[in-house]
N, CA, C and O atoms as a DFTB+ gen file, in Angstrom:
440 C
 N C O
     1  1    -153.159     122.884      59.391
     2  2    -154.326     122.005      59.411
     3  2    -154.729     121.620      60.825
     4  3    -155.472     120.674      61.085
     5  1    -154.041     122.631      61.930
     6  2    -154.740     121.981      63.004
     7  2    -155.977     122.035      63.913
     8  3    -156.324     121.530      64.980
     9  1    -156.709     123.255      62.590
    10  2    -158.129     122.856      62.854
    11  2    -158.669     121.993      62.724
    12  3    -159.693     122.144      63.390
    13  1    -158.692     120.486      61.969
    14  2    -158.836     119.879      61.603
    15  2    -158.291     118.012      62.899
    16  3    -158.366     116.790      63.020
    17  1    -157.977     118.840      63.260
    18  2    -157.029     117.787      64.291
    19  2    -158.824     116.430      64.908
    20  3    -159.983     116.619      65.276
    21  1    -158.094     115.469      64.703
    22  2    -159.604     114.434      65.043
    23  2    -160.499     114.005      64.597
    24  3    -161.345     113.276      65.114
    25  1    -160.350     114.820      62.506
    26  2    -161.313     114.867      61.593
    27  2    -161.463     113.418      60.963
    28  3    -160.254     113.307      60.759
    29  1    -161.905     112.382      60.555
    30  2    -162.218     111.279      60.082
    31  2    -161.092     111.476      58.430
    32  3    -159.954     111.085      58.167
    33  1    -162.018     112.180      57.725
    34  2    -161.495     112.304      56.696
    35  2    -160.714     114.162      56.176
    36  3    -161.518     115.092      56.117
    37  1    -159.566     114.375      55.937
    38  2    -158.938     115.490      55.303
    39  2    -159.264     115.209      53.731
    40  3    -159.261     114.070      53.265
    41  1    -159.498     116.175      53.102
    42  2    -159.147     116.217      51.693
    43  2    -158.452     117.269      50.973
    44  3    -158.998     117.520      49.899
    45  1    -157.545     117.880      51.193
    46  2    -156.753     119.530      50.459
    47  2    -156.271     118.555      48.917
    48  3    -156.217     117.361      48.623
    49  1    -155.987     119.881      48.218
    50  2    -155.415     119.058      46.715
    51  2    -153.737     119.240      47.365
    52  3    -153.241     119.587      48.437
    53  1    -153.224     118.766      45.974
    54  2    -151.769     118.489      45.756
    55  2    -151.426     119.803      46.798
    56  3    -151.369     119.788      48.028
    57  1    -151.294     120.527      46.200
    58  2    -150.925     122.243      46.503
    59  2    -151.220     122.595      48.081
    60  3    -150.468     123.322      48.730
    61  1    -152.238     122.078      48.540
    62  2    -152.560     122.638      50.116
    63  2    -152.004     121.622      50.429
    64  3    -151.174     122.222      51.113
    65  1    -151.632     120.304      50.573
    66  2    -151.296     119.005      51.196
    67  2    -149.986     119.551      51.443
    68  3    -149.459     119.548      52.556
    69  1    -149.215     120.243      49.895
    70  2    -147.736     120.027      50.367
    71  2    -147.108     121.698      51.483
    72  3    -146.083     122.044      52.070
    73  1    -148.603     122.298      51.200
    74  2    -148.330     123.588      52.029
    75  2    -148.400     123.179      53.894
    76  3    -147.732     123.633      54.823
    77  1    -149.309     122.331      53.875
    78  2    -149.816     122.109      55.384
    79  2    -148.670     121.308      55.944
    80  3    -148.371     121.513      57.121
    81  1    -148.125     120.597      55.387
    82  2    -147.033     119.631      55.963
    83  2    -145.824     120.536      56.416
    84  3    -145.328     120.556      57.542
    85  1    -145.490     121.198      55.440
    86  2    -144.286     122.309      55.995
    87  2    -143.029     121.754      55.648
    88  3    -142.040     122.460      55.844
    89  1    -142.879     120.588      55.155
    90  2    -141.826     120.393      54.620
    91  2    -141.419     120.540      53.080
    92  3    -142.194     120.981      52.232
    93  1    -140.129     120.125      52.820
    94  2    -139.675     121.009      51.707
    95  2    -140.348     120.085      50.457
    96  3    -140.087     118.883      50.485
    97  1    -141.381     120.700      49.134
    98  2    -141.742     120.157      48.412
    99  2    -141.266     119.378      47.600
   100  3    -142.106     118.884      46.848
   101  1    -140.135     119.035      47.433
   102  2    -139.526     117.916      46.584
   103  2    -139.549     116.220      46.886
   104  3    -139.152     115.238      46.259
   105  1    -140.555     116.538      48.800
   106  2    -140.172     115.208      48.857
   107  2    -141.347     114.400      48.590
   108  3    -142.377     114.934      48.180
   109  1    -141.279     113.325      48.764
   110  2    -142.704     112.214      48.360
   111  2    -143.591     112.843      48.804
   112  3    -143.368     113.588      49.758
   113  1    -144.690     112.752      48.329
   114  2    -146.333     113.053      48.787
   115  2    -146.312     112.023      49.734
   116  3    -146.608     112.531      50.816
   117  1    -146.085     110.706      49.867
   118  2    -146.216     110.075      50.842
   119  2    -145.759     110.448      52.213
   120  3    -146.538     110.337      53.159
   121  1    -144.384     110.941      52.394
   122  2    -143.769     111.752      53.300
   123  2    -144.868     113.304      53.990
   124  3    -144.958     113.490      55.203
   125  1    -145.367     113.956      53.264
   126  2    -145.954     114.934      53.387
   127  2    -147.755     114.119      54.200
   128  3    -148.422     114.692      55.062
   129  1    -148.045     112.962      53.674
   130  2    -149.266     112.561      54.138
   131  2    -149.120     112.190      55.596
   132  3    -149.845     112.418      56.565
   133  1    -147.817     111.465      55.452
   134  2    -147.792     110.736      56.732
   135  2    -147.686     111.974      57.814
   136  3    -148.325     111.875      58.861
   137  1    -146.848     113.186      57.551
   138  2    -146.771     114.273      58.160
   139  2    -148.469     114.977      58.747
   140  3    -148.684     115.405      59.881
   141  1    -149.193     114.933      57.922
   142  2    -150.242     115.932      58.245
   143  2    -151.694     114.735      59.189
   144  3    -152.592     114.947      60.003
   145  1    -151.077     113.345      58.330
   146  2    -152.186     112.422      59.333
   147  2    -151.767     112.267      60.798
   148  3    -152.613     112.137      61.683
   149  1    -150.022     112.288      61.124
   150  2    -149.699     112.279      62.388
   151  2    -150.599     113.812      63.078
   152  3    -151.417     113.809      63.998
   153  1    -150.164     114.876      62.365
   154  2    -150.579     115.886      63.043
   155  2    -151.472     116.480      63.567
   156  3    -151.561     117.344      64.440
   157  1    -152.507     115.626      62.599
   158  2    -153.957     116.091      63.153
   159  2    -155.027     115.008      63.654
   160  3    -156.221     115.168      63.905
   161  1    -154.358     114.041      63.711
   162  2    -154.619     112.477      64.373
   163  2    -156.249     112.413      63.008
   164  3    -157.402     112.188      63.379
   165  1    -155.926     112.619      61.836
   166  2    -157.374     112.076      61.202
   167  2    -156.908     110.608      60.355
   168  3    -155.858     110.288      59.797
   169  1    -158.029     110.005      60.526
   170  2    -157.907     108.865      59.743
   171  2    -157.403     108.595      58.770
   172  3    -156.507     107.779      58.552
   173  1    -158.222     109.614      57.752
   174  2    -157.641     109.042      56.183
   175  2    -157.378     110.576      56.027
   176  3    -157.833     111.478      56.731
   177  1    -156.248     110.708      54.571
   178  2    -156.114     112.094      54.192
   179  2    -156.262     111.580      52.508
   180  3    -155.594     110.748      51.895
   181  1    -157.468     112.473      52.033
   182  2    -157.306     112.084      50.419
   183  2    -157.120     113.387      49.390
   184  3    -158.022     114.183      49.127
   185  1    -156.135     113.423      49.009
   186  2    -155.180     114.370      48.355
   187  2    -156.006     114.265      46.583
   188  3    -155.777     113.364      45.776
   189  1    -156.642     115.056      46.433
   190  2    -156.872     115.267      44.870
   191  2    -155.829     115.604      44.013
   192  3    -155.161     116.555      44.418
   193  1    -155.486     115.120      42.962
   194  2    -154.187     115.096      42.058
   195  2    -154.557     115.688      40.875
   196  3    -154.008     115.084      39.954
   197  1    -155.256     116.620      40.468
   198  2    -155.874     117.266      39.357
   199  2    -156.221     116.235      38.077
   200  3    -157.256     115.591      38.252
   201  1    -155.578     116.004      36.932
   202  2    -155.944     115.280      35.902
   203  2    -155.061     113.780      36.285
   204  3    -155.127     112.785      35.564
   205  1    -154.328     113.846      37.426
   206  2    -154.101     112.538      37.606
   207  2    -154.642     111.619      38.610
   208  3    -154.124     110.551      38.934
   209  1    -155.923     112.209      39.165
   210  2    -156.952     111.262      40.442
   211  2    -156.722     111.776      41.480
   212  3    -156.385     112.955      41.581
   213  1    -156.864     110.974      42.455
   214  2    -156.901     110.754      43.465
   215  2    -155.875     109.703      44.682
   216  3    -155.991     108.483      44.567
   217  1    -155.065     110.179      45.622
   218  2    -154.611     109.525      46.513
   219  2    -154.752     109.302      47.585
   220  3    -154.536     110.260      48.328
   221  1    -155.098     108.215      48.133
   222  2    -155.861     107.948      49.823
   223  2    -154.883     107.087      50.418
   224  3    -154.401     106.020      50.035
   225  1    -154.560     108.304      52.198
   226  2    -153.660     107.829      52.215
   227  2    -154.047     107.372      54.039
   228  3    -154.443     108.347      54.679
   229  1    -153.977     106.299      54.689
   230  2    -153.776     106.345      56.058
   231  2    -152.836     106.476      56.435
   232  3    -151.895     107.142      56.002
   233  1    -153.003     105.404      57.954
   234  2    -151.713     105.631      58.694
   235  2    -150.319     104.089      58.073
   236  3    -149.094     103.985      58.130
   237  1    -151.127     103.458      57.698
   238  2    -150.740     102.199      56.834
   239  2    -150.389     102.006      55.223
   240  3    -149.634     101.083      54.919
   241  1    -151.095     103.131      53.866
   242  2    -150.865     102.862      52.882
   243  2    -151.397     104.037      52.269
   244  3    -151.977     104.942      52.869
   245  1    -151.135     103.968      50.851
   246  2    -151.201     105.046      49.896
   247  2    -152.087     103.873      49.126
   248  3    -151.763     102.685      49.123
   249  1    -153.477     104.516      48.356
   250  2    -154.283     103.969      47.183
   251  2    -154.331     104.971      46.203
   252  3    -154.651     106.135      46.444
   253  1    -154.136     104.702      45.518
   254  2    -154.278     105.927      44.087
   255  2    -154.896     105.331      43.736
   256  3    -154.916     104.139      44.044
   257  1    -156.016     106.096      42.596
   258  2    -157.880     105.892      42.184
   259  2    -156.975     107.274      40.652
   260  3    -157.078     108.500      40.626
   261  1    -156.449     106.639      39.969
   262  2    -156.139     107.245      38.849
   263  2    -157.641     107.497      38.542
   264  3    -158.604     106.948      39.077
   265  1    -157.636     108.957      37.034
   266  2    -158.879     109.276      36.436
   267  2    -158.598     109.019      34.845
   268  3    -157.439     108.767      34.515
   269  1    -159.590     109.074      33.881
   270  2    -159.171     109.387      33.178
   271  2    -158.948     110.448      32.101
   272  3    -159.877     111.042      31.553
   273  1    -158.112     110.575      31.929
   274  2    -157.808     111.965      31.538
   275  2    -158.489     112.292      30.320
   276  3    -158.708     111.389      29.513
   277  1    -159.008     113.965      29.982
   278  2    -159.619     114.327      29.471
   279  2    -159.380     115.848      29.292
   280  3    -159.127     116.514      30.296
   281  1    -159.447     116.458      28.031
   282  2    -159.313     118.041      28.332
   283  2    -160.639     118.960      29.126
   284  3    -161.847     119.073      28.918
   285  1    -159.859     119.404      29.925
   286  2    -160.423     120.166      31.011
   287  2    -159.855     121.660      30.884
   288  3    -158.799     122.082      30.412
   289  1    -161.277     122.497      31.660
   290  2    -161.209     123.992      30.362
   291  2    -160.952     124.477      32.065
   292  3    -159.756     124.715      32.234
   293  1    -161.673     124.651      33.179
   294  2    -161.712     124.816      33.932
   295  2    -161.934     123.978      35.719
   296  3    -163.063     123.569      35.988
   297  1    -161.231     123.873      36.375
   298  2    -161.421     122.857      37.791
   299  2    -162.061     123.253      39.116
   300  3    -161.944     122.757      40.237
   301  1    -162.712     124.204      38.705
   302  2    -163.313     125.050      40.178
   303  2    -164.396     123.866      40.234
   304  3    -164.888     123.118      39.389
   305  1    -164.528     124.027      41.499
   306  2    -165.690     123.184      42.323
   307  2    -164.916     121.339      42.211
   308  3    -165.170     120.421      42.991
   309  1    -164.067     121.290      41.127
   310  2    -164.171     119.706      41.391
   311  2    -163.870     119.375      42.498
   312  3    -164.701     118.603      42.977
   313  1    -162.666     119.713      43.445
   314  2    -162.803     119.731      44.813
   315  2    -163.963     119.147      45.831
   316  3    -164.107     118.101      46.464
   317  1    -164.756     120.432      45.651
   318  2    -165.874     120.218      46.242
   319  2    -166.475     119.214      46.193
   320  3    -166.688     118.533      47.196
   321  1    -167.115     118.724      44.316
   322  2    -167.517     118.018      44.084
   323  2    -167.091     116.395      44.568
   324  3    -167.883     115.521      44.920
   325  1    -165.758     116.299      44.480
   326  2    -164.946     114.963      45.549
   327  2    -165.478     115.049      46.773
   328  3    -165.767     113.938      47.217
   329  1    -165.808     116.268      47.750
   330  2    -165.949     115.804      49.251
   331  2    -167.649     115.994      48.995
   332  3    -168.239     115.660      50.022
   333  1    -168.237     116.270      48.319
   334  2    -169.710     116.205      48.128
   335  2    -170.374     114.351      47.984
   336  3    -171.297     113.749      48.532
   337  1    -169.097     113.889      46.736
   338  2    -169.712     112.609      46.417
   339  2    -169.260     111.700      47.746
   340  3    -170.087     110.994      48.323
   341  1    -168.269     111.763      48.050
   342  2    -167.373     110.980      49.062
   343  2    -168.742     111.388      50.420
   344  3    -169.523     110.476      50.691
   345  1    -168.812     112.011      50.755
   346  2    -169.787     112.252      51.934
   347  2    -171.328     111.584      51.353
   348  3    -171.989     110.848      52.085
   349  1    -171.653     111.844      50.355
   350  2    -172.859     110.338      50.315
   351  2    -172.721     109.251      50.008
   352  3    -173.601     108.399      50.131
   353  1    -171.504     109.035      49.510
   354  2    -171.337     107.701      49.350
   355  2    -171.095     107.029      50.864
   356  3    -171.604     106.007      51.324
   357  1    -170.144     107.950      51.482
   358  2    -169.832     107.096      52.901
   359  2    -171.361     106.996      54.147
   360  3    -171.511     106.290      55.143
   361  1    -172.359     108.134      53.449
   362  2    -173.588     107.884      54.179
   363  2    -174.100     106.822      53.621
   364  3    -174.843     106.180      54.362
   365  1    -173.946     106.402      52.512
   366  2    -174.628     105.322      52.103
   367  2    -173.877     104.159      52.415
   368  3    -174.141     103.252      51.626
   369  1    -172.968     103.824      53.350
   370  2    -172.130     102.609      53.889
   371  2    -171.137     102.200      52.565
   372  3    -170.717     101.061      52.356
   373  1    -170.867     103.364      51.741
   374  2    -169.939     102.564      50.603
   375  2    -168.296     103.106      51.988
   376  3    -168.121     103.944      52.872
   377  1    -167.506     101.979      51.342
   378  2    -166.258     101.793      51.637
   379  2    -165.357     103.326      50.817
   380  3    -165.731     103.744      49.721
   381  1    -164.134     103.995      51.625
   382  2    -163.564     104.559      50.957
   383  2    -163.193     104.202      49.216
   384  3    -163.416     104.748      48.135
   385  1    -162.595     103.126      49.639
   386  2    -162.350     102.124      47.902
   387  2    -163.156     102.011      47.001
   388  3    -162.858     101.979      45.807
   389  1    -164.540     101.920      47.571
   390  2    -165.811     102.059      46.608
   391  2    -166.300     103.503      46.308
   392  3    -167.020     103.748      45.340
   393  1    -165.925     104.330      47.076
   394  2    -166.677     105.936      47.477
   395  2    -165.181     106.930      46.214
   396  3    -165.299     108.064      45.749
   397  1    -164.393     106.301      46.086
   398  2    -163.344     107.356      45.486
   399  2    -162.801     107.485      44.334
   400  3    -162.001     108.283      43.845
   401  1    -163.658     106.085      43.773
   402  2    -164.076     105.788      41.864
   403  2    -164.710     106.638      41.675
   404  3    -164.422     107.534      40.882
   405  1    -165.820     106.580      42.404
   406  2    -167.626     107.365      42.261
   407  2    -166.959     108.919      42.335
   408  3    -167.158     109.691      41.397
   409  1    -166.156     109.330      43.505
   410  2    -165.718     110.962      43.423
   411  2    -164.893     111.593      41.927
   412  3    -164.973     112.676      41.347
   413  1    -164.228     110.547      41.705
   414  2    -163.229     110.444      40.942
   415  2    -164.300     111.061      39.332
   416  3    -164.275     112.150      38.758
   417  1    -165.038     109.938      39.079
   418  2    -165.687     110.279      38.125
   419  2    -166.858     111.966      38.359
   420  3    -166.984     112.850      37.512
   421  1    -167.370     111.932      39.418
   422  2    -168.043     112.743      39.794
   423  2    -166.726     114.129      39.275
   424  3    -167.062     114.855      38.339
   425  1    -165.423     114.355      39.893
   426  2    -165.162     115.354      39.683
   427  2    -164.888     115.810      38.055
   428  3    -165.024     116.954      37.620
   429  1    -164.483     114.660      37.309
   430  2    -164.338     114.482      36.213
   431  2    -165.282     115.036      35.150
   432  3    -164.871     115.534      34.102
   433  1    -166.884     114.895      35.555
   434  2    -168.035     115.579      35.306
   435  2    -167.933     117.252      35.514
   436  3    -168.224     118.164      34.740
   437  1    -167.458     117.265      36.731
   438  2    -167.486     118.842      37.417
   439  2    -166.764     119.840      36.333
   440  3    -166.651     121.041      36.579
């Protein structure tokens, strides 16, 4: 991820988060966040959790933005759809905390 080095916001899912960190996957996601926010000096890193939400994590705390669960046939684009809503919401001056309900549901749609 060290293209990324200086970026405001990261978002990879579960799967790229625990690839980029390089350490061994058994350990906390928290461990792995704190790893990849040191590394690339970005602000926030928000880790998509497939049918279980969302985790936003700084250099200070972990927020989980649980979803609710629903059968899901296919997940392509929800991704996207998270850094799509999250990028107008934060143009529109919403707060991460306010911006990652709105993604949350947005991907949920996707």
């Amino acid at each position: 991820f060290s293209k990324y080095r200086g970026c405001t916001l990261i978002t990879p899912n579960h799967k790229e988060a625990l690839g980029a960190s390089k350490l061994p996957e058994h350990l906390p996601l928290e461990q792995h966040a704190e790893k990849i926010l040191l590394e690339t000096g970005a602000d926030y890193l928000v880790v998509t959790l497939s049918d279980s939400g969302i985790a936003l994590f700084d250099k200070n705390r972990r927020c989980d933005f649980p979803t609710k669960r629903r059968e899901v046939i296919d997940v392509t684009g929800a991704g996207d759809t998270v850094l799509a809503t999250l990028v107008m919401a934060i143009a529109n001056q919403f707060s991460l905390d306010e911006a990652l309900p709105l993604a949350n549901l947005a991907a949920g749609i996707a």
